[in-house]
N, C-alpha and C positions, 0 to 999 in steps of 0.2 A: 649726603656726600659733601665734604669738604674739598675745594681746589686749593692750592696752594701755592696762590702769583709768587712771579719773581719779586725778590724783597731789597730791591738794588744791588751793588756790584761790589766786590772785593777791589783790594788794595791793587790785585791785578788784572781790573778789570771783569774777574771771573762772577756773572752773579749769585746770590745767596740764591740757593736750595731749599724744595723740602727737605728732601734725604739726600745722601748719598748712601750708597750699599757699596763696602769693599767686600771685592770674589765675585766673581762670575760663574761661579757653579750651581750647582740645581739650587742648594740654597739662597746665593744673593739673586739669582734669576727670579728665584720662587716670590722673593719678599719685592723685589722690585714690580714685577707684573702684579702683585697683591694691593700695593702702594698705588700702582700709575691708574688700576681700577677705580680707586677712589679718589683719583683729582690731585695726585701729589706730585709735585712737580720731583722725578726720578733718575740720577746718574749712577750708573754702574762703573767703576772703577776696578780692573785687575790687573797685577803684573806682566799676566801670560800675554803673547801674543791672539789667542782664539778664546771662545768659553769653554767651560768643561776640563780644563785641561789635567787637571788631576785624572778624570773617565781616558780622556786620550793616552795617558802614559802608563796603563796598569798591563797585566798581559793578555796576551791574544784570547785566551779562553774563556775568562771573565765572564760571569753573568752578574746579574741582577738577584741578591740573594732574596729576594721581593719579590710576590708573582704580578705580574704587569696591572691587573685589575687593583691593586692596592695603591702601585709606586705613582702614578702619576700626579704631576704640581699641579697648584691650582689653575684654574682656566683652559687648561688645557690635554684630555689623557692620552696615556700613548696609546700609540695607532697599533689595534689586532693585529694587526699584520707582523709587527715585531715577535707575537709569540707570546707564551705564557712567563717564559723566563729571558726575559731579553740579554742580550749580548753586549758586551762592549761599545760596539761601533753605532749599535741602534740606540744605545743612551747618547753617545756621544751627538747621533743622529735628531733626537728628540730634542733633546738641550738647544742644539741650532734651531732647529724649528719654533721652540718656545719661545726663544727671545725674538725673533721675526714676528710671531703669531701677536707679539704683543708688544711688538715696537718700541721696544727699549735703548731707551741713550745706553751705548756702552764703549767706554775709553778702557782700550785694550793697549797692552804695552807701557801701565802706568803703575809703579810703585806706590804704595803708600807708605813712609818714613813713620808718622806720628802721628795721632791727636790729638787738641786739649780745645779746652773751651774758656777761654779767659770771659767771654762775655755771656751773651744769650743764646749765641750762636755757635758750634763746634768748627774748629777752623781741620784740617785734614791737609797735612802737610806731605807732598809730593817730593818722587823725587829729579831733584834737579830745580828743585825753591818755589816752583810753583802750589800755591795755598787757594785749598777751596772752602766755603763756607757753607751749612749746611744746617738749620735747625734741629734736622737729626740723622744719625750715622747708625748704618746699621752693618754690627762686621761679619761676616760671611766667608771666612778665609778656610773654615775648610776643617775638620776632624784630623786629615790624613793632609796637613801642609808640609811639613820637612820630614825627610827620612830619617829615621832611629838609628843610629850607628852605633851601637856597642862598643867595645874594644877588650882585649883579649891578652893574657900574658905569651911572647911569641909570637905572633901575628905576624910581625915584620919581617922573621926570620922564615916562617912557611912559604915553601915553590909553588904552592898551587894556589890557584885563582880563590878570592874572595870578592864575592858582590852583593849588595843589599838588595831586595827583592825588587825594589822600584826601574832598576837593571833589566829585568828578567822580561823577557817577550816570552819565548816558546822553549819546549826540549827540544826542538829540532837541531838547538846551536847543542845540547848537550848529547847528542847518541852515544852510546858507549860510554860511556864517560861515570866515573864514580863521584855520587855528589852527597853530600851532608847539606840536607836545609835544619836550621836554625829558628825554631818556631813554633811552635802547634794551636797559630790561631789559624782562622780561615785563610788569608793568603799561605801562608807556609802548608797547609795540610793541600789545597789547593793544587800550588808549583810542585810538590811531592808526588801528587797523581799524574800532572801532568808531563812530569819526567820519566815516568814509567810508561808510558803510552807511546812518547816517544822513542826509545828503547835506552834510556839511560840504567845505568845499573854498577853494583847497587845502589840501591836509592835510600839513605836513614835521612829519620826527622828527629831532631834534639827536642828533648820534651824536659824543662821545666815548670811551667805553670801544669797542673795536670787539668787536663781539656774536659768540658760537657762536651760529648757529641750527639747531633738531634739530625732526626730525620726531617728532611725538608719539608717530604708531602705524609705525615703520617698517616691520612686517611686518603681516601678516593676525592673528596672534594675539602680536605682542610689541609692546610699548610704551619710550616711551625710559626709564622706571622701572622697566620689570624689566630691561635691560639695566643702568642705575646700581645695579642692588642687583646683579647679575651680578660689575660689574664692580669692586667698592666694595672689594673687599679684595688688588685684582692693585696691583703695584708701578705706582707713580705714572707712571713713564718707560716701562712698556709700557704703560699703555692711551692716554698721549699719543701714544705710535708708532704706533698701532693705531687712533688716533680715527676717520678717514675710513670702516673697514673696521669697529668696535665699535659708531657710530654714523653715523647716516644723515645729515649736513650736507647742509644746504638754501646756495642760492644759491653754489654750486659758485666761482662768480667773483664773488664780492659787492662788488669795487673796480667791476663796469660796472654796479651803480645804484646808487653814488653810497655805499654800506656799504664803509668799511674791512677788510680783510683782518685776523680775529683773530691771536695770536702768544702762545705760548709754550706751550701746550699745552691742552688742553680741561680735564684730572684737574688742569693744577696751576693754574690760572687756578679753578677749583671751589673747591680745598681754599685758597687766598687769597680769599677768598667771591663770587667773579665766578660767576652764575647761569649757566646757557647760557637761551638764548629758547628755548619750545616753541610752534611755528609751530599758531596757530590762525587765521591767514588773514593775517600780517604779508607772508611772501614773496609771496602772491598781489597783492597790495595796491601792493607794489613794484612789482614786474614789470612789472603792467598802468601802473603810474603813477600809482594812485590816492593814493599817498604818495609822498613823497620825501627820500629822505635827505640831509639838510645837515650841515655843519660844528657844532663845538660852540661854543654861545652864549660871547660874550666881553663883550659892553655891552649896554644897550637906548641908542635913540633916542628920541626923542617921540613917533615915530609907525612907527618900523621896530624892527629887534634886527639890531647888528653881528654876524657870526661870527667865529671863527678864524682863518679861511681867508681874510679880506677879504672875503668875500661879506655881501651883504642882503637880508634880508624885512622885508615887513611885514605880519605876523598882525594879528589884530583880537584874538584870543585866545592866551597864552601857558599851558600847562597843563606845571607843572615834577613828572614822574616820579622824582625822586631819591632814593625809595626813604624809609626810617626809623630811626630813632634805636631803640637798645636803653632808653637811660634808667636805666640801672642806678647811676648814679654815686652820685646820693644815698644811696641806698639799701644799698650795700655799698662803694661808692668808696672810704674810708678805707681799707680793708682788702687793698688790693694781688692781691683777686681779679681783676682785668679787665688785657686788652692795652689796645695802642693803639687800638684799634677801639670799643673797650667790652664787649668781648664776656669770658664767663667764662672764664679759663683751663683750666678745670677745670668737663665735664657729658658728658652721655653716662653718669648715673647711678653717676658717681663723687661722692664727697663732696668738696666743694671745701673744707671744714672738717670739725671735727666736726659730726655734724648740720646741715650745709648743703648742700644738693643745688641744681642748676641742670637745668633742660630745657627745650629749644624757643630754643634759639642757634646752631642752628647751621640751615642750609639745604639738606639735602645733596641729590645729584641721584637718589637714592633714597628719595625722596619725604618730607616732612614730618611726614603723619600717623603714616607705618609708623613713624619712627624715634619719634618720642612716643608708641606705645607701647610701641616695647623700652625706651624710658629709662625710663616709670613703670615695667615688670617691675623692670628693673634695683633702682629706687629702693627699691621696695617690700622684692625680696628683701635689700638692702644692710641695710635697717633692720631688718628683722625676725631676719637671720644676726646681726647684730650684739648684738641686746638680749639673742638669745636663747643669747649667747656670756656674757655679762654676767649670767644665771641668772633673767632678772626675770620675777614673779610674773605667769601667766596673768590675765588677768581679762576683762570684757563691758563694750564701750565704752558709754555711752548712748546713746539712742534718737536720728536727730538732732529736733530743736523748731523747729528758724527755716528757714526757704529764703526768700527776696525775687527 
């Protein structure tokens, strides 16, 4: 194990770092306590006022699409007690505990504008001018950072409410109420069941992309997560051979209510970042009628929304599922790390530069949390093999002083 002394002070007194990790979510939590196990001197940096806060703002019913024996970071798993399928509040829950359990510097209420590295070291430009320096930066901001906002011909001119799902708590604000979600990945199919529970009606879901849908627990003791870590490293074109028989597809005929026929394979539609749904009451929900799938939104009316297909509704309520924006652009855009998508070309605890690491960009169907902690191992060990290739002098990072 390599420590990583303070390596003297920034221009504004701030001293050089091992790392810093921007995001305070399971991922920069994850990679920070992976780090501070190995001697590295570690500051977390987030915008938000608390950690987690993307887990804090989603809605009430939320679970953990991950059964809890898989999802936990490293050093520390969550507590039985949460359940098989943890909830919302008990991620949110665990997340606090983790960064306590491993006593993390973390500067909460802190923007990060930019980074570059003009010398050896990456400087991480704050906002309000304050610059930190850091031998290595690890960004952690998050899969699900800004909300996707579509836009629509007529929009402006529609009476009835439209909100992006990141809005959305409960149906309880929607009773009665006719709504159109805009969506049919996991959140949208999701808010769709949860609006019928609470007695909103009619309830349609706009289906563009056409969805896999998989049963969560296909067997008595297997889940569709430990089948996608099962299956995560077979060639791409057998497990799309193999889909129906690898995993358990719901809605066998999903053209007779009203759901599109997915196409071109489940693994390669995944690795193009198309999620599959995991059925936690959306097939039921159909079947019976209590949803309905339509066409994909094309205009709004004043008081209806055109589709695709020439068909018309008129919700009282539009709630647009379309998922979120990485936001990376500012932040590293210059620098020819990102596709078309925005996403890093390079994570999975490889260095996308020197001293640049990414984690928590990718979605894969082998669950979220499990892969944020092999990326912090990853990172950890990357850095610590690396310095201690380079010969550099052990030393005991400081104590951390600030948490917010």
């Amino acid at each position: 194990m390599i420590d990583h002394p303070p390596r003297g002070a920034g221009s504004n007194g701030e001293r050089s770092r091992g790392a810093v990790v921007i995001g305070a979510g399971p991922g920069g939590l994850a990679a920070a306590a992976a780090l501070r196990r190995r001697g590295v001197d570690v500051l977390v940096v987030d915008r938000a006022q608390q950690v987690g806060v993307s887990w804090r703002g989603h809605y009430d019913r939320l679970h953990l699409h991950t059964p809890r024996g898989l999802s936990g970071l490293g050093g520390l798993p969550i507590p039985r007690e949460y359940g098989r399928w943890v909830a919302r509040d008990d991620v949110v829950r665990y997340l606090e505990q983790y960064a306590a359990h491993h006593d993390l510097e973390i500067r909460t209420g802190t923007a990060v504008e930019r980074i570059e590295r003009p010398g050896s070291d990456w400087l991480v430009h704050l906002a309000g001018g304050e610059v930190l320096r850091a031998r290595d930066v690890v960004v952690a901001t998050g899969y699900n950072n800004t909300p996707r906002r579509p836009t629509w011909p007529g929009e402006e001119q529609f009476t009835g409410q439209i909100l992006h799902a990141s809005q959305y708590r409960s149906g309880a604000t929607f009773a009665g109420r006719s709504v159109l979600v805009v969506g049919f990945g996991n959140t949208g199919a999701e808010i769709a069941t949860d609006l019928t529970e609470y007695g909103a009606g009619p309830v349609r879901i706009s289906v563009r992309t056409p969805p896999y849908i998989l049963t969560r627990e296909p067997g008595a003791f297997l889940t569709t997560t430990a089948v996608g870590i099962l299956v995560r490293h077979l060639p791409v074109r057998l497990v799309d051979a193999l889909q129906d028989r690898v995993f358990h597809l719901d809605l066998q005929d999903p053209s007779a209510h009203g759901v599109p026929r997915p196409h071109g394979g489940i693994y390669s539609q995944v690795l193009k970042g198309t999620i599959p749904v995991q059925d936690v009451g959306i097939v039921a929900a159909i079947r019976e009628g209590r949803v309905q799938a339509v066409g994909s939104l094309a205009r709004f009316g004043t008081d209806h929304v055109e589709l695709a297909d020439g068909a018309r509704v008129d919700p009282e309520v539009v709630i647009v599922a379309a998922g979120y924006e990485r936001a990376l652009e500012n932040l590293v855009g210059h620098r020819g790390l990102l596709d078309e998508r925005g996403l890093p070309h390079v994570t999975g605890g490889q260095e996308a530069l020197p001293g640049l690491w990414f984690t928590g960009f990718a979605n894969p169907i082998s669950g979220m949390f499990r892969e944020l902690r092999l990326d912090a191992a990853a990172i950890a060990r990357g850095i610590v093999k690396r310095d201690g290739a380079r010969g550099g002098r052990p030393g005991r990072p400081r104590r951390p002083v600030r948490r917010a």
